[in-house]
C-alpha positions as CSV (number, residue, x, y, z in Angstrom):
1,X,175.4,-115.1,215.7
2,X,177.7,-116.8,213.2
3,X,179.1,-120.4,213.6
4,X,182.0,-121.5,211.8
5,X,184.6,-124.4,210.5
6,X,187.9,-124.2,208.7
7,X,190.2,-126.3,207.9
8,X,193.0,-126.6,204.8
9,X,195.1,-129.6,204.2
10,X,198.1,-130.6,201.5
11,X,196.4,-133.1,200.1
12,X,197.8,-136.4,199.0
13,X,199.7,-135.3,196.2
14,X,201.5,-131.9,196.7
15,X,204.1,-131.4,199.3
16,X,203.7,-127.8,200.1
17,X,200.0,-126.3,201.2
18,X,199.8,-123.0,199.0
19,X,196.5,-122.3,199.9
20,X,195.7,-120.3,203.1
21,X,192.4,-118.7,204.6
22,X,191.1,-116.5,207.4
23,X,188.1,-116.1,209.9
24,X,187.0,-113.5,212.0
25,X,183.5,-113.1,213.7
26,X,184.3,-109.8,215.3
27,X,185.5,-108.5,211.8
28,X,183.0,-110.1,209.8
29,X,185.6,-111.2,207.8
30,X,186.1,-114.7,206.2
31,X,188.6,-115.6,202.7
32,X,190.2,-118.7,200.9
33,X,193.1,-117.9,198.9
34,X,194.8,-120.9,196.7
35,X,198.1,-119.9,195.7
36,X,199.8,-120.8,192.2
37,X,203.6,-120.3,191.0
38,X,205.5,-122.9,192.3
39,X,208.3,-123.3,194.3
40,X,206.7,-121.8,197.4
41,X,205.9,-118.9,195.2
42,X,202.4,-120.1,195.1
43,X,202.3,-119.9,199.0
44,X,204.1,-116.7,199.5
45,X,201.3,-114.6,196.9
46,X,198.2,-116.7,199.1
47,X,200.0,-115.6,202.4
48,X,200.3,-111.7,200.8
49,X,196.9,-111.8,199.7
50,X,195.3,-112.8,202.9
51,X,197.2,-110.4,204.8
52,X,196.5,-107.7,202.6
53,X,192.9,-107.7,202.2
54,X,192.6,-108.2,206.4
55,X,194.7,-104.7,206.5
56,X,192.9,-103.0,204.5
57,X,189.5,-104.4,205.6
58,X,190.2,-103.4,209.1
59,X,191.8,-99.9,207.9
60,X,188.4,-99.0,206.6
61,X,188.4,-100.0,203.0
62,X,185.9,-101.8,200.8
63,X,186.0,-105.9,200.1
64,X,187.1,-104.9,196.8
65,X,189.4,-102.1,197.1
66,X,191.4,-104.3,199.9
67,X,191.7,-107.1,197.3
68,X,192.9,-105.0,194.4
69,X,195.4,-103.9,196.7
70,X,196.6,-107.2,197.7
71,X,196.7,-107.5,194.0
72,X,199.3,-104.5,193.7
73,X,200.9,-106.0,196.6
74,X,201.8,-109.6,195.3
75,X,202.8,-107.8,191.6
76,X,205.4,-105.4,193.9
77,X,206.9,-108.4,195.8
78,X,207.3,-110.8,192.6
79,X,209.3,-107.8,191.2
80,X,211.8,-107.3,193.8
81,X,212.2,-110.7,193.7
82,X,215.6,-112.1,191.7
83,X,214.2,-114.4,190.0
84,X,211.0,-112.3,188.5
85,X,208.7,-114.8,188.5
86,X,205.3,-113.9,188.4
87,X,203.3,-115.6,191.4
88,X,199.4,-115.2,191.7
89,X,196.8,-116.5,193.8
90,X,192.9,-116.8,193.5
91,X,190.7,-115.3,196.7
92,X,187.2,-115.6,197.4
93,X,186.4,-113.2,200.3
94,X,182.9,-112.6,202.6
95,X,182.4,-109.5,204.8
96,X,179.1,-109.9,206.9
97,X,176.8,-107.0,208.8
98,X,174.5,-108.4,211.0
99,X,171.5,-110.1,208.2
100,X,173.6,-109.3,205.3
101,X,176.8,-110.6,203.4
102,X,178.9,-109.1,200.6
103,X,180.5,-111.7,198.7
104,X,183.9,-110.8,196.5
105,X,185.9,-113.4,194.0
106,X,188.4,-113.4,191.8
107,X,189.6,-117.2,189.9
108,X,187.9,-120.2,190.8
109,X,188.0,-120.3,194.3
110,X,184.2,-120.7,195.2
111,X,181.0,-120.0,196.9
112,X,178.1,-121.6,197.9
113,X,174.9,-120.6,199.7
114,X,173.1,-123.1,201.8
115,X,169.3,-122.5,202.6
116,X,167.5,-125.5,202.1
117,X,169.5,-126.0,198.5
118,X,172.8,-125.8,197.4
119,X,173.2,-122.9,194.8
120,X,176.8,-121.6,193.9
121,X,177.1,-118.0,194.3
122,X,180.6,-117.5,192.9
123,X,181.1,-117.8,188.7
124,X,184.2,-119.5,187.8
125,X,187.3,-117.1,186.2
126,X,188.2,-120.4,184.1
127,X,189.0,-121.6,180.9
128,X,186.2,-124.3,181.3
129,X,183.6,-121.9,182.8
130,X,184.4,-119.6,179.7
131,X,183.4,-123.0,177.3
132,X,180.0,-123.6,179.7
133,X,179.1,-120.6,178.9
134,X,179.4,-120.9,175.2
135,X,177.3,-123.8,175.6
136,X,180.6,-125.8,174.0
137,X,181.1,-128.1,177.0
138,X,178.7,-129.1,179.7
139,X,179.4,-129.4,184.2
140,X,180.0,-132.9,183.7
141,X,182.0,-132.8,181.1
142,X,184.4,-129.6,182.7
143,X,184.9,-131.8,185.6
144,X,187.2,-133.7,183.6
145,X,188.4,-131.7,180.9
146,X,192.3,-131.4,180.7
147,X,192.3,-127.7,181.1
148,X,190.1,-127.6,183.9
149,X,192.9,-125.8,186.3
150,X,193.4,-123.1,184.0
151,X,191.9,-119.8,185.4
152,X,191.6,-116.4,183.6
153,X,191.6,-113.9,186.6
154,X,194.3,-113.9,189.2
155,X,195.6,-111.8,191.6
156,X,199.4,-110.7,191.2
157,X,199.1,-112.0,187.2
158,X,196.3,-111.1,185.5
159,X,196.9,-107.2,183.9
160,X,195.3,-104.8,186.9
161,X,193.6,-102.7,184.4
162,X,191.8,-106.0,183.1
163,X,191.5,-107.3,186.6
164,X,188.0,-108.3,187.4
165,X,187.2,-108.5,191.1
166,X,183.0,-110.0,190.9
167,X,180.8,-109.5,194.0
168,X,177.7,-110.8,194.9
169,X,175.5,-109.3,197.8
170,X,172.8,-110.9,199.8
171,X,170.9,-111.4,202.9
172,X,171.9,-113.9,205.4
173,X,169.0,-115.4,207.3
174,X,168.9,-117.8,210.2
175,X,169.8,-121.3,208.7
176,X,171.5,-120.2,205.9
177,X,175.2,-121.3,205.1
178,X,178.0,-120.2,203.1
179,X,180.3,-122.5,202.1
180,X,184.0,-120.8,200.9
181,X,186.7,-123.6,199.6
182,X,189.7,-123.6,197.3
183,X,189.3,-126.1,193.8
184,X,190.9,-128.9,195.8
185,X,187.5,-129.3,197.2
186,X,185.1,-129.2,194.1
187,X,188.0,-131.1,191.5
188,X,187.1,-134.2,194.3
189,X,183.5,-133.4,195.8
190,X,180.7,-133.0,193.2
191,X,177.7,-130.5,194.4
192,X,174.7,-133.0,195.6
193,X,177.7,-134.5,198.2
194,X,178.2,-130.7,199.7
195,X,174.8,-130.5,199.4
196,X,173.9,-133.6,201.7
197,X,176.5,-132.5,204.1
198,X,175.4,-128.9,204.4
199,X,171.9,-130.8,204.7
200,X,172.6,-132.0,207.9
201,X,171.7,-129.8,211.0
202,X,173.0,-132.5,213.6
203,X,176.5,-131.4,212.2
204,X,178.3,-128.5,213.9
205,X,180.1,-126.1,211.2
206,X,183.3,-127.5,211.9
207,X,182.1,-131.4,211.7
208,X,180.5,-130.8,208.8
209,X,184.0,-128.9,207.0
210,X,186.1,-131.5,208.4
211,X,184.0,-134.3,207.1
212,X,183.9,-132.2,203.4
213,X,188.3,-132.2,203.4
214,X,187.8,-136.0,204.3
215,X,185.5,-136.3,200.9
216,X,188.1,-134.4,199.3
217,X,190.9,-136.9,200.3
218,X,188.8,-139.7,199.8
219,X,188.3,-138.5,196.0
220,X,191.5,-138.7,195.8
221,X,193.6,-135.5,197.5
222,X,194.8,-134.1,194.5
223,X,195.7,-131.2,195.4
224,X,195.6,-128.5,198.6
225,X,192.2,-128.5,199.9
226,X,190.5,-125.8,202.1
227,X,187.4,-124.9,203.4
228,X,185.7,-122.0,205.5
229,X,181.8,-122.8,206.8
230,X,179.8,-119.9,208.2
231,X,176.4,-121.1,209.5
232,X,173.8,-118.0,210.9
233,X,172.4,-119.3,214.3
C-alpha cells in the first residue's frame, strides 16, 4: 500500500505558480513538473507536460516514451503560438509495480529515497551540477552560485535529438520514501533538514510535505515550491 502528500505553493516571490504535479495510487503514477518561460508560458508547458505523460502512461506507453512525447507536445504548441516563444519545463516522474519503482528525470527537478538515510536518486541537468562534477565547485558552494537556476535539459527547449530523459530503477520496500519536489524546495531546504523530516515516522506523508513547503517559505519562498511524498506501508 502507498501513502502519500502533495502540495505546491507560489512562494513569496513569484505571482504565478508554474509548477504543477500529479498522483495516482491506482496508476502508479506520481510527477513534479516546474515550468520556465515566462508570462504564463512557464505554466502552460508544466500543465502540457503533466498531461501528456499521464495520457500516454495510461495508453500503454513507457515512463520515458510518454515524457519524450510531452516533449514533442510542448515544442508543437510554442509553435503555433504568435509570439514563438520557446517555453520548457523540467519533470521528474515515478511509475511504481507493487515492490518496485521506475524513476524518470529530466532538469533539476529531484528525487530522493528515504530508507533510513537520505540519498538523492535524481542527477541534476544543471550548469552547477555540470561544475560538481568537474570537481570545479563543491554542494556548498552550488547552493549559492549565481548560475545555479540554469539547467541543461528541458522539455519543449532542449534539441529532441540531444534530449536526455535519465532513469533510475529500484525496489521499494516497506519504510521506504520517495521524496519528488521542484528546485523551490532544495534552493531553501538543505538535505540533513529533509532528512530529519523524512526521519520522522509519527508524521503522516502529507504532514511531513506540508511541514517541508513550510521550510521552503520559511527559507525564504523564492520561488514556486512543490512537493509529492510516497511512503510504502
Amino acid at each position: 500500500m502507498i501513502e502519500f502528500g502533495h502540495l505546491s505553493h507560489v512562494g513569496l516571490r513569484r505571482e504565478l505558480n508554474e509548477d504543477t504535479y500529479y498522483g495516482d495510487t491506482e496508476l502508479g503514477l506520481w510527477l513534479v513538473a516546474d515550468g520556465m518561460g515566462g508570462h504564463e508560458f512557464g505554466e502552460v508547458a508544466s500543465a502540457l507536460a503533466r498531461d501528456t505523460v499521464v495520457r500516454e502512461v495510461k495508453s500503454g506507453r513507457t515512463l520515458v516514451d510518454s515524457i519524450r512525447s510531452a516533449d514533442e507536445e510542448i515544442i508543437r504548441q510554442s509553435r503555433r503560438r504568435a509570439e514563438g516563444l520557446p517555453m520548457g519545463t523540467t519533470m521528474v516522474a515515478l511509475r511504481t509495480n507493487d515492490n518496485r519503482f521506475e524513476l524518470a528525470w529530466v532538469g533539476d527537478s529531484r528525487a530522493y529515497l528515504w530508507n533510513g538515510q537520505l540519498r538523492q536518486l535524481s542527477s541534476d541537468h544543471s550548469y552547477v551540477q555540470e561544475l560538481i562534477d568537474q570537481g570545479a565547485i563543491t554542494p556548498e558552494q552550488a547552493r549559492t552560485h549565481p548560475h545555479r537556476n540554469v539547467v541543461t535539459q528541458a522539455l519543449g527547449v532542449t534539441d529532441p535529438e540531444s534530449l536526455k530523459v535519465e532513469t533510475i530503477s529500484g525496489e521499494l520496500r516497506p519504510g521506504f520514501q520517495i521524496l519528488l519536489c521542484s528546485d523551490g524546495l532544495t534552493e531553501e531546504v538543505d538535505d540533513a533538514t529533509i532528512g530529519s523530516l523524512l526521519s520522522q515516522p509519527e508524521l503522516s506523508a502529507q504532514e511531513c510535505v506540508d511541514h517541508l513547503v513550510s521550510a521552503a517559505l520559511d527559507g525564504g519562498g523564492s520561488d514556486n515550491v512543490t512537493v509529492v511524498l510516497l511512503r510504502r506501508v
